[in-house]
C-alpha positions, 0 to 999 in steps of 0.5 A: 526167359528174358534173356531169350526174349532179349537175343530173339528181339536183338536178332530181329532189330539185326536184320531191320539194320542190316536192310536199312543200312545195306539193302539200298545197294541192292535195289538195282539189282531187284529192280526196285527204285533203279530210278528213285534219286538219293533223297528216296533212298534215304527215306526208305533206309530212316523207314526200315531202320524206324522198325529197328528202334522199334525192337531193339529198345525195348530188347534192351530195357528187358534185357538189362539187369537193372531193369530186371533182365540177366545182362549188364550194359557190357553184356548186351552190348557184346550180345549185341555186336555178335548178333549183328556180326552174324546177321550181316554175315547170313544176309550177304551170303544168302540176300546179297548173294555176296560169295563164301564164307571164308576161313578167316572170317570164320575165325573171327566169328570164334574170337566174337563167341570167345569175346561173349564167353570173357564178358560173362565169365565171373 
């Protein structure tokens, strides 16, 4: 069960950092802060990547086999990166609104899973 918990908070932090980092660019486009200068910016991407660290540490804590979770330190950490690969790739392409999904990028997601498959192979 801590596994579970631990992809369900990872995928949540995902899109607090996904917005943080990249929502900003949008915010002409929405109409929001189309007149806020850099400073404002930056206060609102610190403010959405605060709920981030809100998730993702303790994910991490109950995730971690020394603290009684399944996963290794290499093992959260590539659970990690996949999950934000694909959080990113579905924000851009339904939020965003950034276009297709492309062979190549499809292929590179299978090598991610394959690099997930050899972190947990015995």
């Amino acid at each position: 069960m801590k596994g579970i918990y631990t992809i369900l908070l990872l995928t949540v932090s995902n899109i607090f950092m996904n917005l943080s980092w990249y929502g900003h660019l949008q915010f002409k486009k929405w109409g929001w802060f189309e007149s806020s200068g850099f400073f404002v910016i930056v206060l609102l991407s610190w403010g959405l990547a605060f709920f981030e660290y809100v998730v993702m540490i303790p994910a991490n804590r109950i995730g971690f086999e020394e603290n009684g979770g399944p996963f290794s330190l290499i093992q959260l950490k590539v659970i990690q990166e996949v999950i934000s690969l694909t959080v990113f790739v579905t924000i851009s392409i339904l939020v965003f609104k950034t276009g297709k999904f492309t062979f190549n990028q499809l292929l590179a997601l299978f090598f991610l899973v394959l690099a997930v498959y050899f972190t947990f192979k015995k």
